[in-house]
C-alpha positions as CSV (number, residue, x, y, z in Angstrom):
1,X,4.0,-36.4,-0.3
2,X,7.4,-34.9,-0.9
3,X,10.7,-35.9,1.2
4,X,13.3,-33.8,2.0
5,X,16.3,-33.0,-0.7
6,X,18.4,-30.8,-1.7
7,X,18.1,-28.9,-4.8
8,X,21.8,-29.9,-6.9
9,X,20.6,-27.7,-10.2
10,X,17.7,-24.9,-11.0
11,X,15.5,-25.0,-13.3
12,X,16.4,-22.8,-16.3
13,X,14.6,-21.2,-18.6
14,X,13.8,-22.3,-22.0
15,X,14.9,-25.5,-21.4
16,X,13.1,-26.4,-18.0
17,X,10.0,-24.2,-18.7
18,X,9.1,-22.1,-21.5
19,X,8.1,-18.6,-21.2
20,X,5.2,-18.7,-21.9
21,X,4.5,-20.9,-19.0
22,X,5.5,-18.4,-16.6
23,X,2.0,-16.6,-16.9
24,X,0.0,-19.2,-14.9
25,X,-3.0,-17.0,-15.7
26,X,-4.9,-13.9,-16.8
27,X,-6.5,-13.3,-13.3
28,X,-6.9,-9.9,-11.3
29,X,-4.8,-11.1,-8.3
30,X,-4.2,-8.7,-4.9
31,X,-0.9,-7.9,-3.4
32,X,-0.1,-6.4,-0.1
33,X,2.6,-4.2,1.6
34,X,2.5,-2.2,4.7
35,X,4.5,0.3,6.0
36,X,5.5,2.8,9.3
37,X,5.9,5.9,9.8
38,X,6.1,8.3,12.8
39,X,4.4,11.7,13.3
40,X,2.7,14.4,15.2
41,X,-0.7,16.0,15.1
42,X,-3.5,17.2,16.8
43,X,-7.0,17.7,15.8
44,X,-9.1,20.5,15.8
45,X,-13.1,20.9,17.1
46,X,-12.2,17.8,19.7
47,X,-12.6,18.1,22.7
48,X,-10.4,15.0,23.7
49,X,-7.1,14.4,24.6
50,X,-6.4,14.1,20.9
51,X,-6.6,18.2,20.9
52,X,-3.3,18.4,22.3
53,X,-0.2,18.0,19.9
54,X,0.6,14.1,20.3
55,X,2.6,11.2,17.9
56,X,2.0,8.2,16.7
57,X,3.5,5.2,14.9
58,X,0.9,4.4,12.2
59,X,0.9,1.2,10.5
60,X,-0.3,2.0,6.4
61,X,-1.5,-1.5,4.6
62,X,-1.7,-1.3,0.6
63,X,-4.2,-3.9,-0.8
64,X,-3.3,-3.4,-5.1
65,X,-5.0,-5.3,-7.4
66,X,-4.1,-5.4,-11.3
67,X,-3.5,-8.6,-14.1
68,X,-0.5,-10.7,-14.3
69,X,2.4,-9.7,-16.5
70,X,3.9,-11.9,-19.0
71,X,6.6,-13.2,-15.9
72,X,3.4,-13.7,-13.5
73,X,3.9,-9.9,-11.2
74,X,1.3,-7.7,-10.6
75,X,3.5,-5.3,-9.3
76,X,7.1,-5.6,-7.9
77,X,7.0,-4.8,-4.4
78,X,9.8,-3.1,-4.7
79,X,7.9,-0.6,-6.8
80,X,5.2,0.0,-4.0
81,X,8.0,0.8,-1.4
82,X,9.4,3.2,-4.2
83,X,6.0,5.1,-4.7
84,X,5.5,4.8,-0.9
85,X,8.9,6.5,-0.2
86,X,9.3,9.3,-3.3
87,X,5.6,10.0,-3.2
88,X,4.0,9.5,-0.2
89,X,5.8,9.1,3.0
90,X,7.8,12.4,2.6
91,X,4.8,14.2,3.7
92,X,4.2,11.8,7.1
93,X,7.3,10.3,8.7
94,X,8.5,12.2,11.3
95,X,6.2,15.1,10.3
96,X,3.9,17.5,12.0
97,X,0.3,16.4,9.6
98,X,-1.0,19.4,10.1
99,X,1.3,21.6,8.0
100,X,2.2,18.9,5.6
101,X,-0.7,17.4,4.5
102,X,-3.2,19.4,2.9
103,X,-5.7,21.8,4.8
104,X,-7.8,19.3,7.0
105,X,-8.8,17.7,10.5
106,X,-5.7,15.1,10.5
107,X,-7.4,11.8,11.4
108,X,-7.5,8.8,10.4
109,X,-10.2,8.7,8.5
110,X,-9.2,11.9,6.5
111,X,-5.5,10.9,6.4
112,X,-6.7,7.1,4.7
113,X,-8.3,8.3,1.7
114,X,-5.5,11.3,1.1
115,X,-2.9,8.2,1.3
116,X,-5.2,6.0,-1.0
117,X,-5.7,9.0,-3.7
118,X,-2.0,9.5,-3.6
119,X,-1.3,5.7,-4.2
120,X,-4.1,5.4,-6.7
121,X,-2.5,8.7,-8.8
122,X,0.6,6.8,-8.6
123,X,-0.2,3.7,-10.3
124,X,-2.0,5.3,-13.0
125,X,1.5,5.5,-14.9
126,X,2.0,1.2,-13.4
127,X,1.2,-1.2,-16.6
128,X,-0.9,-4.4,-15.7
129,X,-4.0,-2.4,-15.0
130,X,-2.8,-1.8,-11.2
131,X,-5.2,-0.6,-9.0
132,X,-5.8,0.1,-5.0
133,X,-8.3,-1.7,-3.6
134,X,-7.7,-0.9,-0.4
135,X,-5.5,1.2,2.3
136,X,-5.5,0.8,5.9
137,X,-4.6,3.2,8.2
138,X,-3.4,2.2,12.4
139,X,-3.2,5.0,14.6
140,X,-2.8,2.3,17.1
141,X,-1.8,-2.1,17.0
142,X,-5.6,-1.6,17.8
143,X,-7.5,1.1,16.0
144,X,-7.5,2.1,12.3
145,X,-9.6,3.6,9.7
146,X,-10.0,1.6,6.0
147,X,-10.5,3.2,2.7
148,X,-11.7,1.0,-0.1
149,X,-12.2,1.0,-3.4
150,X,-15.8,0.6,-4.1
151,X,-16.4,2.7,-1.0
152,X,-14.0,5.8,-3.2
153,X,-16.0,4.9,-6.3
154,X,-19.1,3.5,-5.7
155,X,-18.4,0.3,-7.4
């Protein structure tokens, strides 16, 4: 439909499109970031190899939902990573989860909706309505636990 070119000027602003064309909508949209981190744990009443101290690289996937702003951004995703990095990952990279995190058996499944409440409390202050909808948590490339939203709230 549309041949190769090369782009000689950029649109500008105000003369190309108006602002208020840069909303396209007034949808709730979904945005996604994931992260890694490295730590140490090792549960308790398991009688597994998981009992004895071990690490992992987990994999952390953010699903946030939340309206447009007057530019078209839900979020900058450069805000997630900031939230992520100030809030949340200082308690799990390169930790030992069982004395950083608060008192409890440091799974997955545990560790998932402790990350998703602290994201959550995070984009309370966030304008556009921002909320998670859901966090995914990989122990391993293969094996992860999922918090979601109308699972935390019964929505």
């Amino acid at each position: 439909m549309f041949g190769f070119r090369i782009v000689e000027e950029l649109q500008k602003i105000d003369q190309d499109i108006k602002r208020d064309q840069l909303k396209y909508h007034q949808k709730r949209v979904m945005v996604s970031k994931e992260f890694t981190f490295d730590a140490a744990h090792h549960l308790h009443c398991y009688e597994g190899k998981c009992k004895n101290l071990h690490g992992h690289t987990y994999k952390v996937v953010f699903g946030i939902s939340g309206f447009v702003d007057e530019i078209g951004i839900v979020i900058d995703f450069g805000d997630i990573k900031e939230i992520w990095k100030e809030q949340i990952e200082v308690y799990l990279d390169h930790r030992y989860l069982n004395e950083t995190l608060p008192k409890m058996n440091t799974t997955a499944e545990n560790m998932v909706v402790w990350i998703f409440e602290k994201m959550e409390q995070a984009l309370e202050k966030h304008p556009n309505k921002c909320r998670v909808e859901f966090v995914k948590l990989y122990e391993t490339p293969t094996s992860y636990a999922e918090a979601r939203r109308e699972w935390m709230y019964g929505e």
